[in-house]
C-alpha positions, 0 to 999 in steps of 0.5 A: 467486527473483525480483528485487526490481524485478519483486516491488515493481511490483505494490505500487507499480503498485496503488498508483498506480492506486488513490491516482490514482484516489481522489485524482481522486474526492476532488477531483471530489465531495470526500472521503469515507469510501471515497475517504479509505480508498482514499487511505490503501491506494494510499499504502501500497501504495506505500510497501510497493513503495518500500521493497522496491524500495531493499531496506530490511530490513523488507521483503527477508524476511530472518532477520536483519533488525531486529524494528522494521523487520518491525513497520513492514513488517506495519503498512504491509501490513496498512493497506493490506489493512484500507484495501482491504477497508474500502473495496471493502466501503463501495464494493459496499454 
């Protein structure tokens, strides 16, 4: 199983990466639909790595873990997938 440092870097890598680089668009040609799409992802990403790297117990998979918790961990999953989705379709159109 690997460590939870090694599955949080690529959340939080992506995520860096695709909030830098919309944050930089943003502030070159000002907000638009996709750039504000691919904030709100990178953003998540991030948050969905952060929270697998201190282990809180919506994001470690475990049975026992809070129902809440699972609800915040989807929510933020699936923001990030829709924002992704939403904006690489915006973005090839």
């Amino acid at each position: 199983m690997p460590s939870h440092k090694a599955t949080a870097a690529a959340p939080i890598a992506t995520g860096v990466l695709l909030a830098g680089t919309a944050a930089r668009d943003v502030a070159q040609h000002g907000l638009e639909l996709w750039t504000a799409l691919a904030l709100a992802g990178g953003l998540s990403a991030v948050a969905v790595g952060l929270g697998v790297l201190a282990g809180f117990s919506g994001f470690n998979g475990d049975d026992d873990a809070n129902e809440n918790d699972n609800w915040t961990t989807v929510a933020l999953a699936g923001l990030a997938l829709t924002c992704v989705a939403v904006g690489a379709g915006i973005a090839l159109a």
